[in-house]
C-alpha positions as CSV (number, residue, x, y, z in Angstrom):
1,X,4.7,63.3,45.9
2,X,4.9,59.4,47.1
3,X,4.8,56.8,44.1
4,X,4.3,53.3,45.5
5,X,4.2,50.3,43.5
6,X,2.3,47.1,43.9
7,X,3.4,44.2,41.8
8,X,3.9,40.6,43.0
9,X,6.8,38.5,40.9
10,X,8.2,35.3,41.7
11,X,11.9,35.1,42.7
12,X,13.5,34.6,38.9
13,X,11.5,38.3,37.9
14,X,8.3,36.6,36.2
15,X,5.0,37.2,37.4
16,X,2.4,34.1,38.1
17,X,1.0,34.7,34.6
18,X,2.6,31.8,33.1
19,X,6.2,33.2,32.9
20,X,4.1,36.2,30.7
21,X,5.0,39.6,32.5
22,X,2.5,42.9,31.7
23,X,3.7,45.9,32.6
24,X,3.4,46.9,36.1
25,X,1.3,50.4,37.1
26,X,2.8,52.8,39.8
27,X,-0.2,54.1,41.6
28,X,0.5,57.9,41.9
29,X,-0.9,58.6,45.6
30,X,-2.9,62.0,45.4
31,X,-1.3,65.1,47.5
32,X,-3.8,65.4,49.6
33,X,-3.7,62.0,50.2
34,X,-0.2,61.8,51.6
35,X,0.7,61.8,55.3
36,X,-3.5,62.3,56.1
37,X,-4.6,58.2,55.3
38,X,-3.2,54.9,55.0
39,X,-1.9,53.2,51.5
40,X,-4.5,52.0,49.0
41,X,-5.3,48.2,49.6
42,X,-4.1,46.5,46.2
43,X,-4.6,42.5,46.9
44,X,-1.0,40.9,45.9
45,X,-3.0,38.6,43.7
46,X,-4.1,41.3,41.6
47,X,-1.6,43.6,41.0
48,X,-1.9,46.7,39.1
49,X,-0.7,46.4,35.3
50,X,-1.2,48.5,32.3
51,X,-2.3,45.7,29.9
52,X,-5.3,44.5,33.4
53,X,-6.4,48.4,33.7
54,X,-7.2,48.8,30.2
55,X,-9.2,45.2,29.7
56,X,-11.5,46.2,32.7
57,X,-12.1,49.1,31.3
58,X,-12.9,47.8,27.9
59,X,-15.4,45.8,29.9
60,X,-16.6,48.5,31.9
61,X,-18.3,49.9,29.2
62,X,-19.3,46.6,26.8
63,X,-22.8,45.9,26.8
64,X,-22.3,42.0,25.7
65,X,-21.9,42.0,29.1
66,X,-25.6,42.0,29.6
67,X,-27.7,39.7,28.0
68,X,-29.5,41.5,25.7
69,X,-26.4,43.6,24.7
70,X,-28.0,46.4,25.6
71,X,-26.2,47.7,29.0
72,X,-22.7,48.1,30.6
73,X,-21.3,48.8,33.8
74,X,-21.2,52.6,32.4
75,X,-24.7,53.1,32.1
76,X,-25.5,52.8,35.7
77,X,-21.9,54.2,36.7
78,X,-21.3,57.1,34.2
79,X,-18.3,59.2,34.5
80,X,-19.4,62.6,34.2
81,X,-21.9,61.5,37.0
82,X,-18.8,60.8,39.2
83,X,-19.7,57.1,38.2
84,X,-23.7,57.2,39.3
85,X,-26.7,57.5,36.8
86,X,-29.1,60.6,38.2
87,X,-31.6,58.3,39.0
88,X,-33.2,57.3,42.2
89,X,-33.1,53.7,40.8
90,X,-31.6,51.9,38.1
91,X,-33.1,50.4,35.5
92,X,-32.0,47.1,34.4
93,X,-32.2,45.8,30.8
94,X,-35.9,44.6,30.9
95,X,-36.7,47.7,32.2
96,X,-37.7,46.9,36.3
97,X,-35.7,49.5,38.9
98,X,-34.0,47.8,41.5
99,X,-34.7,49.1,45.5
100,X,-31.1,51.3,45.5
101,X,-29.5,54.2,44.4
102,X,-26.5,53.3,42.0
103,X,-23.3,54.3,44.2
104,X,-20.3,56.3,43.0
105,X,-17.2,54.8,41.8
106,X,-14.2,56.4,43.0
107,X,-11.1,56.0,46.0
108,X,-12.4,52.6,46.0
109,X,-8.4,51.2,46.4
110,X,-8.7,53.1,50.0
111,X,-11.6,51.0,51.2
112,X,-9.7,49.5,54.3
113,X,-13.2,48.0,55.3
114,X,-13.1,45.6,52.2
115,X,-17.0,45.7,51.9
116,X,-18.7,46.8,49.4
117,X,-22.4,48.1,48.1
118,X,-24.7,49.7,50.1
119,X,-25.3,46.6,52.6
120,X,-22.2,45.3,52.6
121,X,-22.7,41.8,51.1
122,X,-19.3,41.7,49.2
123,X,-15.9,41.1,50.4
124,X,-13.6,42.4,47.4
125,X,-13.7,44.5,44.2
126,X,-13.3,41.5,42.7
127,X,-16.4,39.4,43.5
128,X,-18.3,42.7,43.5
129,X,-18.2,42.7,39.7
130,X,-20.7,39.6,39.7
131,X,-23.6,41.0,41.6
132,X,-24.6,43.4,38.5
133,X,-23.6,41.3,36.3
134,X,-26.4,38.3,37.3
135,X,-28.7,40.2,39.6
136,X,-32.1,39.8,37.3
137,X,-32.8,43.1,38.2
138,X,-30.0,44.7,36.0
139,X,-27.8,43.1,33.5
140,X,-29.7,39.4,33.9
141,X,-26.5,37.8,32.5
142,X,-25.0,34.2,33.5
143,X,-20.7,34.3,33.9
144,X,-21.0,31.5,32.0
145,X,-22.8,33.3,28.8
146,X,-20.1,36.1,28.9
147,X,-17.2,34.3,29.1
148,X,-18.6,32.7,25.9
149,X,-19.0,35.9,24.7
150,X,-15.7,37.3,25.1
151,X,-13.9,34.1,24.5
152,X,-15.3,33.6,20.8
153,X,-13.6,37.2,20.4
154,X,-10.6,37.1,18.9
155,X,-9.8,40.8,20.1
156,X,-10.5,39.9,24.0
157,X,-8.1,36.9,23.5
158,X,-5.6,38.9,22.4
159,X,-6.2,41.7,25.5
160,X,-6.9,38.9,28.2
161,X,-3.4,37.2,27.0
162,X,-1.7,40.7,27.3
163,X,-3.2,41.3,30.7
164,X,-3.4,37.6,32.6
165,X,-0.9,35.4,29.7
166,X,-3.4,33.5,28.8
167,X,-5.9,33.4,25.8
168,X,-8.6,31.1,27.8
169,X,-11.1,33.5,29.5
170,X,-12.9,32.8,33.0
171,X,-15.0,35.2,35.3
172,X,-11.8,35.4,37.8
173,X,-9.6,37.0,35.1
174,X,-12.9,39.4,34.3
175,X,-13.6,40.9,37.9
176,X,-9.7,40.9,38.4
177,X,-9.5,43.3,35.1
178,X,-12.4,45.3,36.1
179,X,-11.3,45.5,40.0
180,X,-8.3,46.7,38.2
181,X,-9.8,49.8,36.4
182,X,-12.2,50.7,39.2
183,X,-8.7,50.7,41.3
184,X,-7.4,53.8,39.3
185,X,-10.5,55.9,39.4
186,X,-9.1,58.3,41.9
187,X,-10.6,61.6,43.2
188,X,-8.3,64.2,44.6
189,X,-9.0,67.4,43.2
190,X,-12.0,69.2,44.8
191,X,-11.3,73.5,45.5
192,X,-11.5,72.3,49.4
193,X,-8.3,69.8,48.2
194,X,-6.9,72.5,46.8
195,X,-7.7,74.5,50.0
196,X,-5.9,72.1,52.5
197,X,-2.7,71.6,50.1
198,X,-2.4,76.0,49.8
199,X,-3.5,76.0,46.4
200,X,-6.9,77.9,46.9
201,X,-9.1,79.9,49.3
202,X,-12.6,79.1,50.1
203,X,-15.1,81.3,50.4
204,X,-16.7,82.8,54.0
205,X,-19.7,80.4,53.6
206,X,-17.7,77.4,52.6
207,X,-15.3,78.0,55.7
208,X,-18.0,78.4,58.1
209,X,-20.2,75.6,56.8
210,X,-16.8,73.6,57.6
211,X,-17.1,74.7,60.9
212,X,-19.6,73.5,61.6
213,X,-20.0,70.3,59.8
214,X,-16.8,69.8,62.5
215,X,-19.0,71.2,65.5
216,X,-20.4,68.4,67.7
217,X,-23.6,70.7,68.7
218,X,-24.3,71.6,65.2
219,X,-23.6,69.7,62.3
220,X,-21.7,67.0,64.1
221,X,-21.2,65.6,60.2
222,X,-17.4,63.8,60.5
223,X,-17.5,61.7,62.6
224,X,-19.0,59.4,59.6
225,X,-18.1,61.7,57.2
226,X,-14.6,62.2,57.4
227,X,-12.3,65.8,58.4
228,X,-9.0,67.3,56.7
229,X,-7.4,64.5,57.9
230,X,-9.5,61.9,56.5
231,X,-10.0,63.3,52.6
232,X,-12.2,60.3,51.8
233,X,-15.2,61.8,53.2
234,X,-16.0,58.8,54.8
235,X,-15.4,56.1,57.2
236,X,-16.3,53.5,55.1
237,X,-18.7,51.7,57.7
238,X,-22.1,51.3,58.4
239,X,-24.5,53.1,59.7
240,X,-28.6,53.5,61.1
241,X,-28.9,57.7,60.2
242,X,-32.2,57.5,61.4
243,X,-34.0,57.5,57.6
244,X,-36.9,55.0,59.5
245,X,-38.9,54.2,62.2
246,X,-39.0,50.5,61.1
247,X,-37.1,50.4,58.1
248,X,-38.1,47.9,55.1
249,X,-35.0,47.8,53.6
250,X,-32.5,45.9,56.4
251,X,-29.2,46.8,54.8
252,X,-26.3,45.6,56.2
253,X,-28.9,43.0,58.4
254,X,-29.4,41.5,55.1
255,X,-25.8,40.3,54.4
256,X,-25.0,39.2,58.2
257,X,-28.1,38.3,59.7
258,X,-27.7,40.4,63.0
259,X,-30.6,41.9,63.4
260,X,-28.6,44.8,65.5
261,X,-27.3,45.9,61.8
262,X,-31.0,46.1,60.5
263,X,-31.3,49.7,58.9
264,X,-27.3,50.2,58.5
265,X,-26.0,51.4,55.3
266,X,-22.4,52.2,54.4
267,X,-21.6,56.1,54.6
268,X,-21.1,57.3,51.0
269,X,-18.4,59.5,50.5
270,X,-19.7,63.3,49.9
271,X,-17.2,64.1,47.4
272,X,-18.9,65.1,43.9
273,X,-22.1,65.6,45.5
274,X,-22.8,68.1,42.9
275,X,-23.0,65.3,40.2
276,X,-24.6,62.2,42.9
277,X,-28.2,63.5,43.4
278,X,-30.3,61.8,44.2
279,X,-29.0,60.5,47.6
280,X,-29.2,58.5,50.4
281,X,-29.1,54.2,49.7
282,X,-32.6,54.7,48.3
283,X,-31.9,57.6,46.7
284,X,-35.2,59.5,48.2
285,X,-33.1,62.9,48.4
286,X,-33.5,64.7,45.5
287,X,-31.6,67.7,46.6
288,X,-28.6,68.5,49.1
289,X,-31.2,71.2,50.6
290,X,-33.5,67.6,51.6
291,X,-30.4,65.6,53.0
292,X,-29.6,68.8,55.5
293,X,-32.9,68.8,56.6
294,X,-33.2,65.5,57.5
295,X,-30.2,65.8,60.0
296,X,-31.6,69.1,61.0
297,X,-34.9,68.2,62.0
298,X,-35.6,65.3,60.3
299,X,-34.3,61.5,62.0
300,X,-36.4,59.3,63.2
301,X,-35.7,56.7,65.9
302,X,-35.6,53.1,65.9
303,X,-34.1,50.1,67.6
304,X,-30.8,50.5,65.8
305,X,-30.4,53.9,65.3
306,X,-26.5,55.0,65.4
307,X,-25.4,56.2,68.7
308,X,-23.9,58.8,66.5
309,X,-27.5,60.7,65.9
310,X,-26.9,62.3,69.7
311,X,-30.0,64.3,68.7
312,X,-32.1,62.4,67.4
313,X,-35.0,62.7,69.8
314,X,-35.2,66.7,69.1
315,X,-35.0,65.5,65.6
316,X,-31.8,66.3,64.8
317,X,-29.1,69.6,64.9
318,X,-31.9,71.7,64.3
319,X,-29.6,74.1,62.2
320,X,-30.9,77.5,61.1
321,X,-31.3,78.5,57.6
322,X,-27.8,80.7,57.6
323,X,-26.2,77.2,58.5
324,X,-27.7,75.5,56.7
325,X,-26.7,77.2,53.3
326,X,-23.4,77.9,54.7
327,X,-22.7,73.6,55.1
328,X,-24.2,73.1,51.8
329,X,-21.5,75.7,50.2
330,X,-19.1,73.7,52.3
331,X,-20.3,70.4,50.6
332,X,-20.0,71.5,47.3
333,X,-16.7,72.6,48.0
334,X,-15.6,68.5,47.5
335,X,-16.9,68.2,43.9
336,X,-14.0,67.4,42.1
337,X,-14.5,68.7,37.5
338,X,-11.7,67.6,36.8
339,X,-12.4,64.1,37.9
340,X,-16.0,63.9,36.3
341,X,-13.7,65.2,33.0
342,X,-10.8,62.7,32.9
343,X,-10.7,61.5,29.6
344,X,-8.9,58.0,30.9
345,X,-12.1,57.6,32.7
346,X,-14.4,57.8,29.6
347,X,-15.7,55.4,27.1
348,X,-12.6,53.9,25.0
């Protein structure tokens, strides 16, 4: 097992916190992990510490984070939902849905890409914490109002001082603690983990829907979707997977104006599918059988479509019944229980 640890101290041993030095975290790198993908990305100005991961996760799951006091991160990221909500869209607190699917929350420290939501329009874990945060579709909040908020509590002084050596509050120090906690939610622990490391056998159908969720003529799934020697399950870019003829929703278009990235999405990871339905950005798969189908014979063209979708003008693999069950026993085989179960991940 590889312990690596990511703190950043000055040359006399104190950290930039005002001479105030938290207790640095050793990020425990997942077996499966090891020798297969590259370090975690941990930004040297936001080290891991013990005293930061347990203030964002105190604000993970405080509602005075929204404006009404009504809704936390948790409720559109729960974690016995592998951090999603079950719906097709979330609800914000005056009750409108937004346009997409909540995304899980997990290996997010192994995002080499450094983009994040569906399109794209974030550059860190960090800055990602605002868009919910003020987006009038969801939590309708100002920064402003919750720092006021947390600064008039004596209790958050106390924490923010422990984490950041400080007592005066700002939204930096927030989506720093937050970025934090997100940071440790790590999912390593699927039976096909278990499978590669020796430590469990799969089933006929879960080994041949492998097979051919690694076959070129037939699923043709990991090139986006990752291998054995990519556990994430993804390649953290974006992609047109052929969901529209003339898509409404631009995606990753929206964020960089090209209209060549009109349609593209980032490829979710398929670990925990068994607890992330709906899927898809817009969450108009209600079932694993639906998202199949839609590679099988489903894609439709357009001006951007991935180069990737080699079949797209047959409609796709065009996989028979017996494959298809047999890749979506494969699938299945990445939900990780004892992730969705970790009681560090649950309300405090």
């Amino acid at each position: 097992m590889i312990f690596v640890l990511y703190f950043s101290c000055s040359q006399d041993g104190k950290s930039d916190f005002n001479g105030y030095v938290p207790t640095p975290v050793t990020l425990e790198i997942p077996a499966v992990f090891e020798d297969r993908i590259l370090p975690p990305v941990i930004p040297t100005n936001n080290p891991l510490t013990e005293e930061g991961i347990a203030l964002g996760k105190k604000l993970f799951f405080d509602k005075r984070l929204s404006a009404n006091n009504t809704q936390a991160c948790a409720d559109c990221h729960n974690p016995t939902l592998a951090f999603t909500d079950g719906r097709q869209y979330s609800l914000g607190i005056d009750d409108i849905e937004g346009v997409r699917n909540a995304m899980p929350l997990f290996n997010l420290a192994w995002n080499y890409d450094d983009r994040f939501f569906w399109d794209g329009r974030e550059l860190s874990l960090e800055s990602q914490t605002f868009d919910p945060i003020t987006s009038p579709i969801e939590m309708h909040n100002t920064l402003q109002n919750v720092v006021q908020v947390l600064q008039e509590d004596t209790e958050y002084q106390l924490l923010f001082e422990q984490a950041f050596g400080t007592t005066s509050i700002d939204s930096l120090k927030i989506g720093k603690a937050i970025a934090q906690f997100e940071r440790t939610l790590i999912s390593a622990n699927s039976k096909f983990d278990q499978y590669l490391l020796g430590e469990s056998s799969l089933t006929n159908e879960e080994l041949e829907g492998f097979n051919i969720f690694m076959d070129e003529e037939r699923g043709d799934c990991f090139h986006c979707h990752g291998s054995q020697n990519n556990p994430l399950w993804t390649d953290n870019m974006f992609h047109n997977n052929g969901l529209d003829t003339n898509p409404q929703d631009l995606g990753l278009g929206l964020f960089t104006g090209d209209p060549n990235d009109n349609g593209k999405f980032r490829s979710p990871s398929l670990r925990n599918l068994a607890f992330t339905a709906p899927y898809m950005h817009d969450g108009r798969f209600e079932t694993l059988e639906a998202v199949i189908n839609h590679y099988s014979e489903g894609l439709n063209n357009s001006p951007t479509i991935d180069p990737l979708m080699k079949k797209v003008a047959d409609g796709g693999v065009q996989l028979t019944p017996n494959e298809k069950a047999d890749l979506k026993a494969f699938l299945l085989s990445l939900s990780d229980v004892e992730f969705t179960n970790n009681p560090e991940y649950s309300q405090p």
